[in-house]
C-alpha positions in Angstrom: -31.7 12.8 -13.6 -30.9 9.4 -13.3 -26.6 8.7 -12.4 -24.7 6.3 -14.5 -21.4 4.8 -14.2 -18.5 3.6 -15.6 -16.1 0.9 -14.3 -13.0 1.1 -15.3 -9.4 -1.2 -14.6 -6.1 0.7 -13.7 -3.0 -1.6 -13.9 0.5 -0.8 -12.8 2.9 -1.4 -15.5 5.8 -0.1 -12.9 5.9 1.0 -9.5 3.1 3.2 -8.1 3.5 6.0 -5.2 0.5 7.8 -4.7 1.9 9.5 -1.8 0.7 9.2 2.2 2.0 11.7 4.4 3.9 9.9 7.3 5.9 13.0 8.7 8.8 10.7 8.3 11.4 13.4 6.7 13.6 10.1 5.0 10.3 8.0 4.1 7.8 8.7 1.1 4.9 6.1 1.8 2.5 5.2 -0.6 -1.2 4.7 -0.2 -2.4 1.1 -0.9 -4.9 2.7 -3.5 -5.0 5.0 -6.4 -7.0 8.0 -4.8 -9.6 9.7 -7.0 -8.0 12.6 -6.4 -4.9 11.3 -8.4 -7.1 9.8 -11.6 -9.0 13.1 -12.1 -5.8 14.6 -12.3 -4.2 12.0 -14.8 -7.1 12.2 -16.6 -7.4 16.3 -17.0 -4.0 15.9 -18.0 -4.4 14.1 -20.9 -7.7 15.8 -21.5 -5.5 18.9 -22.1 -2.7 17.7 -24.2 -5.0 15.9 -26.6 -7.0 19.2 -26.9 -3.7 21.4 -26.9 -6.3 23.8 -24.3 -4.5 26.7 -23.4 -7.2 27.9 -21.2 -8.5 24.7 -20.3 -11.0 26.0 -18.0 -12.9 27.5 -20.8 -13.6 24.5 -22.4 -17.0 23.5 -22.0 -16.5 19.6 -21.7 -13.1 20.2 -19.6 -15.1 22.2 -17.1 -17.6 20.0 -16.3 -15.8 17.0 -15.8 -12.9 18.2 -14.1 -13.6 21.5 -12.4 -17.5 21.7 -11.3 -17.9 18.6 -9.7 -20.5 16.8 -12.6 -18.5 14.0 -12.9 -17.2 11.8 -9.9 -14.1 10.0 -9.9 -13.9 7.1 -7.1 -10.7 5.9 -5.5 -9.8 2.4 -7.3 -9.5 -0.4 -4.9 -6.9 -3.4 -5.3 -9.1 -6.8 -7.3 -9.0 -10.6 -6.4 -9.0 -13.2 -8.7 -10.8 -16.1 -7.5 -9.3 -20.3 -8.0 -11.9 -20.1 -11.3 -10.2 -17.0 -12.4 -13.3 -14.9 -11.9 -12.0 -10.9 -10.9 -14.0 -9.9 -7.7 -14.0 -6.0 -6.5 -12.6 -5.5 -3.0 -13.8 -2.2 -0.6 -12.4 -1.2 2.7 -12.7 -3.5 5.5 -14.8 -1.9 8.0 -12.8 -1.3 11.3 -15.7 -2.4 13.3 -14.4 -6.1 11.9 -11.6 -6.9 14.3 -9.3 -9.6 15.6 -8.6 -12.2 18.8 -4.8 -11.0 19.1 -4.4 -14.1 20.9 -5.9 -16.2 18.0 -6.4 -14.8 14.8 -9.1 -16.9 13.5 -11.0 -15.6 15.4 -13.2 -12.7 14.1 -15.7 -10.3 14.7 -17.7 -7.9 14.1 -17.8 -5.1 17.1 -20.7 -3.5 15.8 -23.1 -6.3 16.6 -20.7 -8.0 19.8 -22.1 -7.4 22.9 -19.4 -5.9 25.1 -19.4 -9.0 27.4 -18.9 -12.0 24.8 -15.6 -9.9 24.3 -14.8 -8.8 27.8 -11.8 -11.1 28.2 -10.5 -10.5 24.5 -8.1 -8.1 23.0 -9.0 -7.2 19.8 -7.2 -5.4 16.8 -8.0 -3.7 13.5 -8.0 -5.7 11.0 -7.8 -3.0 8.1 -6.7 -3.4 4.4 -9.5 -4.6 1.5 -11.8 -7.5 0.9 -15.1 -8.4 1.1 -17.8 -9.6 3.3 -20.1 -12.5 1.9 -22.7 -13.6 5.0 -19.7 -15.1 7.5 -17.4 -15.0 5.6 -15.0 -12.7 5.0 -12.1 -12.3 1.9 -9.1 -10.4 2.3 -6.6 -9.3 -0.3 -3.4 -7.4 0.4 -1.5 -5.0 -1.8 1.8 -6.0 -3.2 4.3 -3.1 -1.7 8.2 -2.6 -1.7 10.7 -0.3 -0.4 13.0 1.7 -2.3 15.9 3.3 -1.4 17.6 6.6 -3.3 20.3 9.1 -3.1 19.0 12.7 -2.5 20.2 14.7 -5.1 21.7 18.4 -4.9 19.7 20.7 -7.0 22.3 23.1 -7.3 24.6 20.5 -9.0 22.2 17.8 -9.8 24.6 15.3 -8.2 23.8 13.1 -5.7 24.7 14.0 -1.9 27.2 11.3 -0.3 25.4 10.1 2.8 22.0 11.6 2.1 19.3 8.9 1.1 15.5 8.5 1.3 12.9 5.9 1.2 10.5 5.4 -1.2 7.5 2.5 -0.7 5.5 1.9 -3.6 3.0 0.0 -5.1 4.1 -3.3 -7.0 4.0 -3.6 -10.6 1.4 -5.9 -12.1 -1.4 -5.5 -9.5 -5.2 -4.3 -10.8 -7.6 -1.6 -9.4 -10.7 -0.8 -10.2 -12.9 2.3 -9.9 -15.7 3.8 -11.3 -16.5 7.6 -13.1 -20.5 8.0 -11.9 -22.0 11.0 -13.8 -24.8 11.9 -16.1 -24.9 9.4 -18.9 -25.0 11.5 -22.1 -21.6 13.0 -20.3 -20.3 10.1 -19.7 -20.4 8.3 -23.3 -18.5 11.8 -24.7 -15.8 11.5 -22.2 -15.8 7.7 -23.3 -15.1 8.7 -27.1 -12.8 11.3 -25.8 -10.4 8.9 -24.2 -10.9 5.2 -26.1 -11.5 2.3 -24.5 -7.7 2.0 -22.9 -4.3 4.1 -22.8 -1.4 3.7 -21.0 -0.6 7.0 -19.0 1.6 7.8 -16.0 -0.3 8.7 -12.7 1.2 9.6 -9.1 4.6 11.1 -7.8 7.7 10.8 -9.7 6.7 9.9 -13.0 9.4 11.2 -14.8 11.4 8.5 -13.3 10.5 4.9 -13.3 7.4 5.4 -11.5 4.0 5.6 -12.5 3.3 4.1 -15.6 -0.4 2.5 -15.7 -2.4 0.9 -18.0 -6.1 2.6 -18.1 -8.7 0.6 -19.2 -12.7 1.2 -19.4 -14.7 -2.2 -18.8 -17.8 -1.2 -21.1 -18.0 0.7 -23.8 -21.9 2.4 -22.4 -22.4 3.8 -18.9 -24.4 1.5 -16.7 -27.0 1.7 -13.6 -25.0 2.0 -10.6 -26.0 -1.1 -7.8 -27.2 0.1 -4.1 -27.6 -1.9 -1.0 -30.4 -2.0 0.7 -31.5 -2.3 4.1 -33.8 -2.8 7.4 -34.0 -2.4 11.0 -31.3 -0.5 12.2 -28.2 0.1 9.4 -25.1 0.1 8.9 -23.4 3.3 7.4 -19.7 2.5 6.4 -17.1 4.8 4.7 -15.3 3.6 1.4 -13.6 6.4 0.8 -12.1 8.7 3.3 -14.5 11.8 4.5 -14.6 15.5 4.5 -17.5 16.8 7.1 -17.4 20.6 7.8 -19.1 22.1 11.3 -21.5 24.8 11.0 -18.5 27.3 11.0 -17.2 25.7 7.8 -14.3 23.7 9.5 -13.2 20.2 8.6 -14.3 18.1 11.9 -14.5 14.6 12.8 -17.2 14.8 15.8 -19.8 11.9 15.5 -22.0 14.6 16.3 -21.5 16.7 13.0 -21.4 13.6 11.1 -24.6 12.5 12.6 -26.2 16.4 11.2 -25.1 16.0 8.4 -26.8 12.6 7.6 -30.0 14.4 9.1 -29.3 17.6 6.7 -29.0 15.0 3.6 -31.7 12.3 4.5 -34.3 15.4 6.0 -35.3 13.2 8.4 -33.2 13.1 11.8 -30.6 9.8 12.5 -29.4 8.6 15.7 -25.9 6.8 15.8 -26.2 4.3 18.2 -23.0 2.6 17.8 -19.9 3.7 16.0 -16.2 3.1 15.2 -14.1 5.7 14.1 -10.7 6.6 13.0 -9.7 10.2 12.0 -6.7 11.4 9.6 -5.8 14.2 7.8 -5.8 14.8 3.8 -3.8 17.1 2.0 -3.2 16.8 -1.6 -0.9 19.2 -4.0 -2.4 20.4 -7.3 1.1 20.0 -9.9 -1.2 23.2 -12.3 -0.8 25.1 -8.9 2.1 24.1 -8.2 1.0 24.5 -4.2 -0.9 22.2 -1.9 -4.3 22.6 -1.2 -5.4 23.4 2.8 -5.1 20.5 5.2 -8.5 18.8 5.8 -9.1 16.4 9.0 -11.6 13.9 8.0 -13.1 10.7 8.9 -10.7 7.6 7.2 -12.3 5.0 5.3 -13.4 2.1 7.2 -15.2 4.1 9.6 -18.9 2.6 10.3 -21.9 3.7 12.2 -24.9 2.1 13.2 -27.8 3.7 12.9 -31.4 3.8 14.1 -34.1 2.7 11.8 -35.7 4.7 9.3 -38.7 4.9 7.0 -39.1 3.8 4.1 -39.0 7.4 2.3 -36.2 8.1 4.3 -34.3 4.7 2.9 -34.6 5.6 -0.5 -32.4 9.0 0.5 -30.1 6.7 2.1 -30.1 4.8 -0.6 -29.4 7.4 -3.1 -26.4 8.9 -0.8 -24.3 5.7 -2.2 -24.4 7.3 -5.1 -24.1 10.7 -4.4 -21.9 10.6 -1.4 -21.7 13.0 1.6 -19.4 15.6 2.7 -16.9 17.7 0.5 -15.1 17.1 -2.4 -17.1 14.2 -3.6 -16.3 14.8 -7.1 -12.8 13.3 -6.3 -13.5 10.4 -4.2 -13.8 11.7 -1.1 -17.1 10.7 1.1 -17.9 7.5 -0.7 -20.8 5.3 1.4 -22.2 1.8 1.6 -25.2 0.9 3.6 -26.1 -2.6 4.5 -22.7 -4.0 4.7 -23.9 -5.9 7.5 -22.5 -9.3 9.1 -23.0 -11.9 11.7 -21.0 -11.2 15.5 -18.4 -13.5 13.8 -16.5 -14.6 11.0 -14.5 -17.1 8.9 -11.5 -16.1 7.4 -11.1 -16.6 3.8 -8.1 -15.8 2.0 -7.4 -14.8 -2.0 -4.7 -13.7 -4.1 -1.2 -13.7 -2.4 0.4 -12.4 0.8 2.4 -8.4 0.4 5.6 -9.0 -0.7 7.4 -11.8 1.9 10.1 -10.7 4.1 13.5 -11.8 3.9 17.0 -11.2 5.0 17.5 -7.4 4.7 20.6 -7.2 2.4 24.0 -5.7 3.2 23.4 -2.7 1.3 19.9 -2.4 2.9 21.6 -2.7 5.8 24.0 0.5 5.6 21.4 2.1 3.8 19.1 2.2 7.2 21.9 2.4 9.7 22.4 5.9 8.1 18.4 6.6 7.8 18.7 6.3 11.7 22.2 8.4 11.9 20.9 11.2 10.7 17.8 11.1 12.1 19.6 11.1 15.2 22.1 14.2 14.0 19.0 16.0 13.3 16.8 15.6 16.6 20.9 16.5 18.4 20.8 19.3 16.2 17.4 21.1 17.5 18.6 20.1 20.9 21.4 21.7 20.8 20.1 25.2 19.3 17.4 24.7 22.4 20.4 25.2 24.4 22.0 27.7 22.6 18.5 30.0 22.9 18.6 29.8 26.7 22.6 30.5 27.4 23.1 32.8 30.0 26.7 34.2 29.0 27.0 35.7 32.8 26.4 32.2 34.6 28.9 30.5 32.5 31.7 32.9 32.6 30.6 32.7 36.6 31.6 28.9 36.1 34.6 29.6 34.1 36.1 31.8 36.8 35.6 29.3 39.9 36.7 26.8 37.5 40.0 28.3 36.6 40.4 29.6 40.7 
C-alpha cells in the first residue's frame, strides 16, 4: 500500500502556547512548533462535534484516524518566505551544525569535522529551523512573547494580589506547515470531512485569547510523499522528537537501543559511527481524559547519527522509514526521520524572514511584575528550608540552650 500525504498550512490568528514543560512553577513556555500531538487532537475535536458522536470511538472513520494509528499527523514547522515571495518549508536544524562562539560566521558541521580542524574552537548549538541547501544554510526564527497574568482563586474566581505567572507564546500571524501521511482513499474522506480550511482553536488556554488558528489544506488530492536518498555512509537526523523503548519496554535514549532498533526496522544490522545527541522528556495531557499520559524520555529533534553504508535493499528500507517513522507513537508526530541531509565541514550563513521579537527596555510594570516572580520564588525555596529544619528539631538540645542561655 502505497502512503500519501497531505500538506497542510496552520496560521495563528492570536497567540499560540503549545505548552513545554520548564519546571519553572511561575513560567508556562511554549514550544516553537505546533506538535502533532496537539493537531490530532484539534482535529478529533471537531471531528466529534460535527458528527455530534457520543461514542466517538465507535465510529468507523473516527477510529481510524484518530485512535489506531492509520493516519499520521506530523509536527508543523514555522515557513520562510523568500525576497521573491516564494514559501519555503523549514525542519530542525541538526545539532551536529554548530557555531565558532568566538565568531559566528563561522559554521560547521561536526559530523564530517575532523576533531583537530576544531581543536582550538568552542563551538555551540545552533538549534531552531531552516534548511540546508549544499553550503549553505537558512535560518528562520519563531516570533515569541511573554505574557504576564494574575493567578486567579478558584474558590472566588478573583484574582490573588501578588500572585502572577508567565505565559510565552507563539506570535500571531506566523505560518506552519505539516503534513497528514496515510492511505490515500482515507485521506480524500477526511479531506471532504473537514473542507479545504476552518478556523479552529488549538493548544492551552483557548477559552481565553489564545489559540485561535487558521487551518488550511494546500491540495485538494493526497500526493506522493518525497524521500531523500543516499550513498556511502548516511546521515540519519530526527525531525521530530523520538520515543525508543529497551527490550524491557522502557523509554531509553542509549545510542545503543536506537542503533537495534534501526537494525530491527532495516533487517539488516547498522553501525553508528558518529553521533550527536540530546535527550528530553515528553509528557502530554489528554483534555477527553482529563489526566496526563506517562512521562516518556526520548531522543529530541535534531539529534543525527551517522551511519555505516548499506546495500541497496537495505536503502530502500531506509528510505521507506521517512515515511513511516521509527519508535512509538508515530501516529502523532513523534519519531519523524530524514536521511541524506548531508553538508560540507562548513557553512555560509543565510538569513530569511525576521529576527524573534527584538528586545527592548523592559517596562515599569514588567519590571514589578518580575521583581515579585523572583520574591516568591525565593519565599517558596525559604519555605521548604525552613520545614527541613522544623523535621530535624531536637526539642531536648534547645531547651538545653535555653537554660544556659537564661543562667
Amino acid at each position: 500500500m502505497q502512503m500519501k500525504s497531505l500538506k497542510f498550512h496552520i496560521t495563528t490568528l492570536s497567540p499560540l502556547l503549545i505548552t513545554n514543560n520548564t519546571g519553572d512553577l511561575n513560567m508556562v513556555s511554549t514550544k516553537e512548533y505546533i506538535s502533532g500531538t496537539a493537531i490530532l487532537g484539534a482535529l478529533a475535536g471537531i471531528y466529534i462535534k460535527k458528527n455530534n458522536l457520543e461514542d466517538a470511538h465507535k465510529n468507523n472513520d473516527f477510529y481510524k484516524w484518530f485512535l489506531d494509528g492509520s493516519l499520521k499527523f506530523t509536527n508543523a514547522y514555522i515557513v520562510s518566505i523568500d525576497d521573491k515571495k516564494n514559501i519555503n518549508d523549514n525542519l530542525p536544524i541538526p545539532i551536529s551544525i554548530q557555531k565558532n562562539k568566538d565568531d559566528e560566521t563561522d559554521i560547521y558541521d561536526l559530523l564530517f569535522s575532523e576533531d583537530k580542524e576544531i581543536a582550538d574552537k568552542t563551538t555551540k548549538i545552533i538549534g531552531g529551523f531552516g534548511k540546508i541547501e549544499k553550503d549553505l544554510l537558512y535560518e528562520q526564527n519563531v516570533k515569541k512573547s511573554l505574557n504576564f497574568h494574575h493567578e486567579r482563586d478558584c474558590d472566588t474566581g478573583t484574582t490573588q494580589k501578588g500572585m502572577i505567572f508567565n505565559y510565552e507564546s507563539i506570535d500571531s500571524g506566523q505560518t506552519f506547515e505539516g503534513a497528514i501521511i496515510g492511505e490515500g482513499n482515507d485521506l480524500k474522506t477526511l479531506y471532504t470531512s473537514f473542507g479545504k480550511s476552518f478556523e479552529t482553536n488549538i493548544g492551552r488556554s483557548r477559552s481565553a485569547q489564545y489559540g485561535k488558528v487558521n487551518f488550511e489544506f494546500l491540495n485538494d488530492k493526497p500526493e506522493d510523499i518525497p524521500v531523500n536518498s543516499a550513498s556511502g555512509e548516511i546521515t540519519l537526523t530526527l525531525i521530530s522528537d523520538t520515543i525508543i523503548y529497551n527490550e524491557h519496554g522502557f523509554s531509553t535514549t542509549d545510542k545503543r537501543d536506537f542503533e537495534k532498533a534501526l537494525t530491527d526496522k532495516l533487517g539488516h544490522s547498522v553501525e553508528i559511527k558518529k553521533a550527536f545527541i540530546k535527550t528530553g522528556e515528553i509528557e502530554n495531557f489528554v483534555s477527553v481524559w482529563k489526566l496526563r499520559k506517562p512521562t516518556e524520555t526520548c531522543f529530541l529533534m535534531g539529534s543525527c547519527f551517522l551511519i555505516s553504508e548499506i546495500d541497496a535493499n537495505n536503502l530502500e528500507k531506509l528510505k521507506e522509514l521517512q515515511i513511516s517513522g521509527i519508535g512509538e507513537r508515530t501516529h502523532e508526530g513523534f519519531g519523524r526521520v530524514a536521511i541524506g541531509i548531508r553538508t560540507d565541514k562548513s557553512l555560509t550563513k543565510r538569513d530569511y524572514g525576521e529576527a524573534p521579537i527584538s528586545s527592548g527596555t523592559l517596562p515599569t510594570i514588567a519590571k514589578e511584575i518580575a521583581n515579585g516572580a523572583v520574591k516568591n520564588y525565593i519565599r517558596k525555596i525559604i519555605e521548604v528550608k525552613a520545614l527541613e529544619e522544623c523535621a530535624g528539631f531536637n526539642k531536648n538540645k534547645m531547651a538545653h540552650r535555653v537554660r544556659v542561655w537564661v543562667n
